[in-house]
BATISE-53583 format. One record per residue: residue in three letters; x, z, y of N, C-alpha, C, O in turn. Coordinates in steps of 0.02 Angstrom, whole numbers, plus 50000, padded with zeros to 5 digits. Atoms other than C-alpha are relative to their C-alpha. Example, Ala and Ser with C-alpha at 12.3 -4.5 7.8 and 13.67 -1.06 7.14 Angstrom:
! BATISE-53583
ALA500455000049941506155039049775500455000050060500975003350059SER499584999749941506845035749947499615003750055499865004550110
This chain:
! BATISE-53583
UNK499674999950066477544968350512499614995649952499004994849954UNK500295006750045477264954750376499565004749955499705010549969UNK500244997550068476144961550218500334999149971500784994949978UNK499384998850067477004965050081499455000249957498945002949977UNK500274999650058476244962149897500515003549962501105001749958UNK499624994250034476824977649792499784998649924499224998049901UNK500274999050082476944977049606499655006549986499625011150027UNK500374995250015476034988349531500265003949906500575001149861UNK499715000350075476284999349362499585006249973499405010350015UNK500684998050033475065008349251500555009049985501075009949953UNK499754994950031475435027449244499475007049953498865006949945UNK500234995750043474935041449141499295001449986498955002449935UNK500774997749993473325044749211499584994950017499104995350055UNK500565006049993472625026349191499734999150073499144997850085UNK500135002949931472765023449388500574996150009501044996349970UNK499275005449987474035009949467499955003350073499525005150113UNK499734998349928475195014449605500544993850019500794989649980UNK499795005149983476005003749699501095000449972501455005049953UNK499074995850003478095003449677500394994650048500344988750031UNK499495003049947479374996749835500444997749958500715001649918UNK499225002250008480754985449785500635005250043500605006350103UNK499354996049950482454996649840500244994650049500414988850037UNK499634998949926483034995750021500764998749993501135003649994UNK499215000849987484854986950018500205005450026499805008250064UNK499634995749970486054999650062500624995850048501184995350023UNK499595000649966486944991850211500275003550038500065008850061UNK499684993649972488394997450298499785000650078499404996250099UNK500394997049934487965005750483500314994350052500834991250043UNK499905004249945488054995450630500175004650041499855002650090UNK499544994249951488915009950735500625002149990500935006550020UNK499265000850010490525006650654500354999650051500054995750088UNK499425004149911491955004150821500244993449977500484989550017UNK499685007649980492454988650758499464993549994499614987650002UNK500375005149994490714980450737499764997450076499715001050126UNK500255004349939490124967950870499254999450020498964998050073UNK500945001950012488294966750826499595000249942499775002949890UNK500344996950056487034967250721499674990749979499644986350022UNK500275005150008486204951650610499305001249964499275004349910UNK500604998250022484414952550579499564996649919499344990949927UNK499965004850053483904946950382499465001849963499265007649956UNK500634999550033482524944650289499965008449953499465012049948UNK500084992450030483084961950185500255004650049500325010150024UNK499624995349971483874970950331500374999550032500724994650018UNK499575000349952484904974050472500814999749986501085005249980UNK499304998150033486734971250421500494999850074500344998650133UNK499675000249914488134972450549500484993550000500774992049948UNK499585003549977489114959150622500775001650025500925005950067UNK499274999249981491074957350633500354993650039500274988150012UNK499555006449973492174944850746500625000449963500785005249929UNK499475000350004493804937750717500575002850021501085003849989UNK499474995849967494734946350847499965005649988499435008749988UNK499874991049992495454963650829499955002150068500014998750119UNK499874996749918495434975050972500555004950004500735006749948UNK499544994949986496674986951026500105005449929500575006149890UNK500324997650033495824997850928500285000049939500675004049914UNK499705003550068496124988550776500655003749985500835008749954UNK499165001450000497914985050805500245009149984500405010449926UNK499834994850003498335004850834499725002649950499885008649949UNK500334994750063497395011450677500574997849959500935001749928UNK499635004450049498444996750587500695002150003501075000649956UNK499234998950004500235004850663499955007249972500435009749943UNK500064994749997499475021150648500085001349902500425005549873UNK500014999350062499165018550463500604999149945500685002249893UNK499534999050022500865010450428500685006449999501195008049968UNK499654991649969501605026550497499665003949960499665009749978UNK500454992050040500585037450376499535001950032499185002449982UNK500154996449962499565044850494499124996849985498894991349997UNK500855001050035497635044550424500044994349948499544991749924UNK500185005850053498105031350303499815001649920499944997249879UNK500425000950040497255036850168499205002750000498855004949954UNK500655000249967495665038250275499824994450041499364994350082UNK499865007249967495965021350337499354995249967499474990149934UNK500225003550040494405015650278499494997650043499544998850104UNK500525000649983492585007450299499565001349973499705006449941UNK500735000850023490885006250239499774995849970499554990749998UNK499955006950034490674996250095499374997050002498915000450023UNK500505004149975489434983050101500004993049999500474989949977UNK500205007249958488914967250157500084999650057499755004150081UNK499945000549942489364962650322500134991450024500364987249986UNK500235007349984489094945450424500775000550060500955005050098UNK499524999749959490744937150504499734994050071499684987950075UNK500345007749930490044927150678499345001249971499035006549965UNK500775004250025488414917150605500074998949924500334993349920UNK500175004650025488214913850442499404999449987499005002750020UNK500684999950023486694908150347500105000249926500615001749896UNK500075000450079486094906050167500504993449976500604993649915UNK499385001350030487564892150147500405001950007500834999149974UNK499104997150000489044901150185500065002649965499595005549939UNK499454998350053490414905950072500015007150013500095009350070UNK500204990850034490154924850017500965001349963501225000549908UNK499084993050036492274935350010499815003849995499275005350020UNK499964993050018492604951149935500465001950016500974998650011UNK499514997749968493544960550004500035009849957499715012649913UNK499884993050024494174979149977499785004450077499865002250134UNK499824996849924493804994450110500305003950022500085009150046UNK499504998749974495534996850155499664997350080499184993550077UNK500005004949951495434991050345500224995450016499984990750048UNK499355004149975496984983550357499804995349944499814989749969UNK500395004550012496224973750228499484993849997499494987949982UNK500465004549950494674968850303500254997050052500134991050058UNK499875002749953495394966050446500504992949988500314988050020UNK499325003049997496944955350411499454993249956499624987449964UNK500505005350015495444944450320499404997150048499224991350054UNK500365004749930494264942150468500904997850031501224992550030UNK499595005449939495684939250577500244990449975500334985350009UNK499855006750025496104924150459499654994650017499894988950017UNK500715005349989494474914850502499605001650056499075004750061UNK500214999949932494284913450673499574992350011499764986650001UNK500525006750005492664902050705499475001449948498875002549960UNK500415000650080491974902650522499475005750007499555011350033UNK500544993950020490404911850484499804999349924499514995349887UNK500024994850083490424921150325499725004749982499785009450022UNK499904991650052489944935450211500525002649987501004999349967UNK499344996950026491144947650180499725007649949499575012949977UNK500154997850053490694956650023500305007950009500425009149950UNK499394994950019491764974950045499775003849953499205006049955UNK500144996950066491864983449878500365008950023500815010550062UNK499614993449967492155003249889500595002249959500475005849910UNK499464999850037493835003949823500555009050021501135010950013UNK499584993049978494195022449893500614998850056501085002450070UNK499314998649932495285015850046500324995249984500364990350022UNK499685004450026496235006849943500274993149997499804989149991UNK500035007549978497024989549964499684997449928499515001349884UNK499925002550047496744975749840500325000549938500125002649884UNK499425001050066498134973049728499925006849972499715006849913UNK500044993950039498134992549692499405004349993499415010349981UNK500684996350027496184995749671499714994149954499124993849935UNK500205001950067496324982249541500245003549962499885005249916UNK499754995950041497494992249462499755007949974499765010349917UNK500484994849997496595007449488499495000649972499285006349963UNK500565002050008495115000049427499155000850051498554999750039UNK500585000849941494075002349593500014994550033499784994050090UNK500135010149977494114984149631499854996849940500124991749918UNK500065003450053493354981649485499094997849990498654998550032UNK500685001450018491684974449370499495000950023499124997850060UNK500754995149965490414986249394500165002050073499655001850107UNK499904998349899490944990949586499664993850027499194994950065UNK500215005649980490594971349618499584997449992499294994150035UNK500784999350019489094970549497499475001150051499024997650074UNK500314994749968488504984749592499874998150082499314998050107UNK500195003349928488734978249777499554994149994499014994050024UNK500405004849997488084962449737499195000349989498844996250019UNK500524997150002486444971149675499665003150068499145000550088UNK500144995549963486174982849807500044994450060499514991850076UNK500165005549948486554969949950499634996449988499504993750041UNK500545004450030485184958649851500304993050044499934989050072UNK499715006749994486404944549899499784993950005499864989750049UNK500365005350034485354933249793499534996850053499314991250062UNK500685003249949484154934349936500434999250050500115000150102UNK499605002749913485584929550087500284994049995500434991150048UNK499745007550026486234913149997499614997449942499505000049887UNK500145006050042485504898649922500594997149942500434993149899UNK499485000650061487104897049807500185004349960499905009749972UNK499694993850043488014907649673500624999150015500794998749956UNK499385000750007489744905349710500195007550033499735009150070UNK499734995049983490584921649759501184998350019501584994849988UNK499255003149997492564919549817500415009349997500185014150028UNK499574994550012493864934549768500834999350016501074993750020UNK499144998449981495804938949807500124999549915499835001649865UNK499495002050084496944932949653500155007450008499915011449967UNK499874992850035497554949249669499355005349971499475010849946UNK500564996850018495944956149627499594996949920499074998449891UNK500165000250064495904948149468500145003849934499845002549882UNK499914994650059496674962649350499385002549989499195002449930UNK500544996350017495134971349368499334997750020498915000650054UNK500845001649984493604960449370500134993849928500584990149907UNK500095005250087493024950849197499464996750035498914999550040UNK500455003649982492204935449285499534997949974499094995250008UNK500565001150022491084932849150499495004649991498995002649962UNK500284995250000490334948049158499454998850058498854997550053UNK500255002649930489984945349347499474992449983498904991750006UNK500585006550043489064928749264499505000949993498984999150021UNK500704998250057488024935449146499595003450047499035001450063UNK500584994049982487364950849240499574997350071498964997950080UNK500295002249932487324941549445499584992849998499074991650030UNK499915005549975487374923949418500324996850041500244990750051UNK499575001749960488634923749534500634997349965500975001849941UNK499205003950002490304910449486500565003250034500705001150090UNK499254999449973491904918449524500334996650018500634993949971UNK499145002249995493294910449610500275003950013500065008950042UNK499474996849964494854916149636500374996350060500744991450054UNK499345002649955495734912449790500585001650036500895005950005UNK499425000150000497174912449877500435007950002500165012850027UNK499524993050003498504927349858499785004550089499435009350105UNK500064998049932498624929350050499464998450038499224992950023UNK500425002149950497294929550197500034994950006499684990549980UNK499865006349952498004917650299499944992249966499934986749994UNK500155006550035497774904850165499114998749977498834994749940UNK500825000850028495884906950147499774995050009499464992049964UNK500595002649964495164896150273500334990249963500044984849956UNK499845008250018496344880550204499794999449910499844994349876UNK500315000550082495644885150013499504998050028499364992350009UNK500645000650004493954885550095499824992350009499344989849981UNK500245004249997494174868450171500254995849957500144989849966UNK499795005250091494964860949991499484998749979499454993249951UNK500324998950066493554864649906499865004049962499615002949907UNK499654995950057493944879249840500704998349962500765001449910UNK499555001750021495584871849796500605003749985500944998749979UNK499264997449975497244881849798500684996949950500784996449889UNK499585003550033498704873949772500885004249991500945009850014UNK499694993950062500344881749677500525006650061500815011750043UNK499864995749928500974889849881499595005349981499885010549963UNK500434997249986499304897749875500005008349925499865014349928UNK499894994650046499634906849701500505003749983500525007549934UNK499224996650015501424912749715500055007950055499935008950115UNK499834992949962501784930149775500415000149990500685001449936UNK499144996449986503434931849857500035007850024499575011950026UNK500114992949963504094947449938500504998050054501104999150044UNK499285003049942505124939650104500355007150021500375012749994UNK499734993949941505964950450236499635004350016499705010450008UNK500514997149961504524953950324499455004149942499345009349972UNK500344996550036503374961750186500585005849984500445011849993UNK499574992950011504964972950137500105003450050500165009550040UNK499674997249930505444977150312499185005850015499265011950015UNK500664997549993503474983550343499825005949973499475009950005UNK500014995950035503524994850213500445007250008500425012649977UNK499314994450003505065005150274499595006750057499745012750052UNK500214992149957503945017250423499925005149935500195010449922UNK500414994650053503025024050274500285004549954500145010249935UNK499484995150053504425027950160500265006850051500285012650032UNK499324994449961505515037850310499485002950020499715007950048UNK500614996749978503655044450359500185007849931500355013649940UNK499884997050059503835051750175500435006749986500345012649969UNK499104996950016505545058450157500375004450068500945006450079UNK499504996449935505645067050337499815009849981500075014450012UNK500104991450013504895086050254500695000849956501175004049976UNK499394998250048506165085950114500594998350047500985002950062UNK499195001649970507645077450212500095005550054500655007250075UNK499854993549943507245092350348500205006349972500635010249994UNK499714993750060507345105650207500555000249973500915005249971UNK499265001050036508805098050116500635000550077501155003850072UNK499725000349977509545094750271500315006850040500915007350053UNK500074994649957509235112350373500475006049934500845010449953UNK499434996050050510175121350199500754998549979501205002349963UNK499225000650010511685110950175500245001950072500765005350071UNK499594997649936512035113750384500075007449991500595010350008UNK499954992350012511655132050335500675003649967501095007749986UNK499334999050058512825132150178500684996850020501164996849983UNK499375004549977514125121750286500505003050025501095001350033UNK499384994849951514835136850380500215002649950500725004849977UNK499764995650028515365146150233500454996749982500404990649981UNK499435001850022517045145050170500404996150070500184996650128UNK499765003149959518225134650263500735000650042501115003750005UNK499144997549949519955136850384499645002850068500015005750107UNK499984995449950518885143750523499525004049975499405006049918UNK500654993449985517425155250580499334995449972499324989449960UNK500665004650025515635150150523499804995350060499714989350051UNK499925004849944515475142550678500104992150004499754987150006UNK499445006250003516845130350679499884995949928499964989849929UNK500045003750068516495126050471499194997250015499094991749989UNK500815001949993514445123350521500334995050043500284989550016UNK500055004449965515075113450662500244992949959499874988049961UNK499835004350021516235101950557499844997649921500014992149901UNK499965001550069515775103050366498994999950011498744995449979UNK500674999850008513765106150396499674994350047499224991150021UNK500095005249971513505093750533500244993249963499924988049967UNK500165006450050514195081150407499664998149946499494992649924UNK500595001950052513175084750275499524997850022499164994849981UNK500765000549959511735082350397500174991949988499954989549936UNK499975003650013512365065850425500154994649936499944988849933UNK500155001850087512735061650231499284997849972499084992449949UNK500495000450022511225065450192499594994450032499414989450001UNK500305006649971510355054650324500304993549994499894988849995UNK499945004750043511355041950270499794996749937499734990749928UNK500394999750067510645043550100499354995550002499314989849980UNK500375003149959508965040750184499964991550000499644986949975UNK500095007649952509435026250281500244993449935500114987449938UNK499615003350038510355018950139499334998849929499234992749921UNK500514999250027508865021550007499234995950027498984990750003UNK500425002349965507425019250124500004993050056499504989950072UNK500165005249957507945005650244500484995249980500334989249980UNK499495009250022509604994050181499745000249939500034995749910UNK500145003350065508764993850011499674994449982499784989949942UNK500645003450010507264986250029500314992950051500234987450026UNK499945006949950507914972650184500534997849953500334992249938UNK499395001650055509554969750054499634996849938499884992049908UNK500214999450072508414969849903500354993949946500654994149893UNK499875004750057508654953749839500744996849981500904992149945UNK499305000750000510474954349859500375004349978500965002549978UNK499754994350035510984970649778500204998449923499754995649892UNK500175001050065511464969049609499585004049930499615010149927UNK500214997050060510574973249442499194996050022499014992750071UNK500635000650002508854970349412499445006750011498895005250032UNK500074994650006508344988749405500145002250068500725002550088UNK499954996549947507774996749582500635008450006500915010850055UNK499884993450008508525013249530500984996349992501375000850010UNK499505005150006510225000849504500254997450073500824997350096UNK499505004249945510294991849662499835008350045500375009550071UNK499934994649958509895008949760500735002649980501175002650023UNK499284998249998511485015649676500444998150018500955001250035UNK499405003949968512385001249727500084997950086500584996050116UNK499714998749914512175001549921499995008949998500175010550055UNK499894993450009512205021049885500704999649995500934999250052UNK499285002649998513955018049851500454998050025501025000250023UNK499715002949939514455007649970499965005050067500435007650097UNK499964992649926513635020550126500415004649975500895005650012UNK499434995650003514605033350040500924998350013501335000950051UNK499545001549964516045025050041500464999150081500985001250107UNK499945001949933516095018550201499985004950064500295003650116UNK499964995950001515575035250252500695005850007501025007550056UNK499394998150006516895045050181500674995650043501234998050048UNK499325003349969518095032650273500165000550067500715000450096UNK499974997049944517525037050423500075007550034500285009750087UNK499824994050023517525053150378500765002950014500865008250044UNK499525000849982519325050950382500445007849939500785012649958UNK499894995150044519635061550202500645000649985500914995449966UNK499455000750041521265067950151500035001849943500025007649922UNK499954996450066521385067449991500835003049955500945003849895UNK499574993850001522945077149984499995006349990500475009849972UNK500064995150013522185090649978499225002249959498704999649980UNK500454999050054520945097649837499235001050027498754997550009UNK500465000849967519685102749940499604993750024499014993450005UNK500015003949984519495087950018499744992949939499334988349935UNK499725004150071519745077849869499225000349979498934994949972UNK500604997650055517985087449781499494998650059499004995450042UNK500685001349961516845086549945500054993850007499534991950033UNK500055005249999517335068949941499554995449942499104991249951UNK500485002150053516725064949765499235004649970498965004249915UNK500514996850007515255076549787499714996450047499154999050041UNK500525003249961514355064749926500064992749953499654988249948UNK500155007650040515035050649805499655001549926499744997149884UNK500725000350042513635057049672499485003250042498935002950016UNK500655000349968512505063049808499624995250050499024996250058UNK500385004349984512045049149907499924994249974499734989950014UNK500095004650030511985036849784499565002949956499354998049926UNK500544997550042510705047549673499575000550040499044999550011UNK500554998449949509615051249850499864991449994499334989349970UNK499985008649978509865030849882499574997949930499034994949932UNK500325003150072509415027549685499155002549994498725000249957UNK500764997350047507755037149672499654997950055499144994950038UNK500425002849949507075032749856499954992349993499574988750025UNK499965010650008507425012949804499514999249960499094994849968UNK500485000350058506435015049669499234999350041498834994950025UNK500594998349988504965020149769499654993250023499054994350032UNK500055003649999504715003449805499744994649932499534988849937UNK500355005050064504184996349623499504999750014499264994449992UNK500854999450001502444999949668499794993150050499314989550040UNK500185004749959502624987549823500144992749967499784988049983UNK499795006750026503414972849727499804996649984499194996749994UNK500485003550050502994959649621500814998149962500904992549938UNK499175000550048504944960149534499655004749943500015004549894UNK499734992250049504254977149416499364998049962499024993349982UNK500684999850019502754979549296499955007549974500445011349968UNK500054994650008502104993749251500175004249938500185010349936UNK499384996350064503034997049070500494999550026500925002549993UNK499355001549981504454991849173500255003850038500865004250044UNK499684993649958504545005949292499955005949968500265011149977UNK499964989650046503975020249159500804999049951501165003949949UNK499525000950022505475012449054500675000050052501205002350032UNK499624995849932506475014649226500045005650002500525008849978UNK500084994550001506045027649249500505009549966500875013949989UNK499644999850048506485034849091500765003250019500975008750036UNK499294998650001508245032949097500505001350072501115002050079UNK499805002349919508385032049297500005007250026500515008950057UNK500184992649950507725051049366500535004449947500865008949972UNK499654993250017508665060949235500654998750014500895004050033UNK499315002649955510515051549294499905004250079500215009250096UNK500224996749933509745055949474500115006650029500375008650081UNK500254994549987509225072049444500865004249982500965009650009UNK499434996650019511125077049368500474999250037500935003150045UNK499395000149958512075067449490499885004150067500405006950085UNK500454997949939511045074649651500195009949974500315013950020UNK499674992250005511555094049565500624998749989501015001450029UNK499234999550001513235089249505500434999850078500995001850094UNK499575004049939513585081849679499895006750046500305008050089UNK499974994849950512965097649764500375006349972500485010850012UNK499744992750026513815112149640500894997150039501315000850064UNK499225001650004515515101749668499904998550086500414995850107UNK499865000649945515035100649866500075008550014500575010150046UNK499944992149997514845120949866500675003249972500985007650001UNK499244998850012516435122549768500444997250054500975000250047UNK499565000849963517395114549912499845003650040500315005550075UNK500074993449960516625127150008500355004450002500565007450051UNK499854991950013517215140349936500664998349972500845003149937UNK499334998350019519045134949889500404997050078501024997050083UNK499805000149929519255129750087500595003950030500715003450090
């Protein structure tokens, strides 16, 4: 072991003791998805590759499915991607996984720093908002990893979306570390990195295609399968009563369609909203949910094969046409959070005027489905 020269500091009783510089807190090298370990003048940090493993991949379906995703996390830190040395380019990242990960995998080859800030799990975009992808969190890593001592530069590189909650001059004053921001998405890192740092006006636009809406849909119907089993397991209940036969025969034909109503609702809310989105009309999620709400009912009812000849008929018809277009309107909604169409006065002002419509058509639609019950 090298000698070490210890400062020293004068205490009470006119003797000097020695005092240790603090021990980086890096994260553990017994992680499952680290590869190795890199040995550094302050400490052992762990090593990550580019490739995922199995491993990976299944936490990553496991998580879009709900299923531990908000334990979906790592060990924030410093961590080495391949090789680098004291010139490589120093990311921040968040310790979501699917985060980290979806950022190594981008830079296959490259040896980097990867900065992870402890953002509670959390991705980017919504632990700036949160404010755990923020100032002092990044301050704070950059301290504690003693950075200063793993690169010969100050430049530090960050996610545009991670600019709500970091005041780069702050990061200035206190590290010495230069902020950039770069590109929105991963996959665009490695062609900022070889710009220059450059990004050009691709690199700063956040769309929302197919595929980012489509991605999003396990999690919702992950969501919505306790209530849709409750709602659903009481209207088949309430379906036998009343009717032209035995409870039997009315469960078989009036409660088995609510079942399917309702999962229509669902499907109509949770999955044609979001792949439709940008084709629905209105501007207002809680808007275009009503308007394919509308349409499945319709279309619905037609198959349904309603006569409206008769009164009965007539009322359980316009009782799924205000209940699945209020189920469709409030599950569409749930989607502002994923967007980049909404802001956040823009959904409490949604809001607003959106859940109490919801909340009247979703009882009106069920008192006036129970009245055809009962005049059967």
């Amino acid at each position: 072991m090298k000698n070490l020269t210890l400062p020293v500091i004068q205490n009470n009783f006119n003797c000097c003791v020695p005092v240790q510089s603090a021990q980086p807190a890096y994260p553990s090298i017994r992680q499952p998805f680290v590869t190795g370990s890199l040995e550094t003048t302050t400490g052992i940090l762990p090593r990550v590759s580019s490739s995922l493993t199995w491993a990976d991949r299944r936490g990553a379906m496991k998580a879009r499915w709900g299923v531990g995703r908000m334990n979906y996390s790592l060990e924030p830190g410093l961590y080495a991607l391949n090789n680098p040395d004291a010139n490589s380019p120093v990311l921040v990242t968040a310790n979501y996984k699917m985060s980290f990960d979806k950022l190594r995998q981008a830079l296959p080859g490259r040896n980097l720093w990867i900065l992870v800030l402890d953002t509670k799990g959390i991705n980017v975009w919504c632990a700036a908002g949160k404010g755990t992808f923020g100032t002092q969190e990044l301050i704070s890593k950059i301290e504690n990893s003693r950075l200063k001592e793993m690169v010969t530069h100050r430049k530090i590189i960050l996610p545009q979306l991670g600019a709500p909650g970091v005041a780069a001059h702050a990061i200035k004053k206190r590290t010495g570390f230069t902020v950039y921001y770069g590109p929105i998405r991963a996959r665009d890192v490695a062609a900022y990195l070889d710009s220059g740092y450059k990004a050009d006006a691709k690199m700063r636009t956040m769309t929302f295609p197919l595929k980012d809406r489509a991605v999003l849909i396990p999690i919702e119907l992950v969501e919505v399968i306790k209530p849709f089993s409750l709602l659903a397991l009481t209207f088949l209940v309430l379906g036998g009563l009343g009717g032209p036969g035995n409870y039997w025969a009315n469960l078989t034909n009036f409660g088995h369609f609510a079942v399917v109503a309702l999962a229509a609702a669902v499907l109509a809310g949770a999955v044609l909203s979001p792949l439709l989105l940008p084709y629905l009309p209105g501007r207002a999620f809680s808007i275009k949910g009503f308007s394919i709400g509308i349409i499945t009912a319709i279309f619905l009812l037609y198959l349904r094969g309603v006569n409206f000849s008769a009164w009965p008929d007539r009322i359980e018809a316009l009782a799924w046409l205000f209940i699945i277009p209020a189920i469709a309107s409030f599950l569409t909604m749930n989607f502002t959070g994923a967007s980049t169409y909404t802001s956040i006065s823009g959904v409490k002002k949604e809001m607003r005027f959106a859940l109490p419509i919801q909340i009247c058509a979703a009882i009106g639609g069920t008192l006036l489905w129970l009245t055809s019950r009962v005049i059967s």
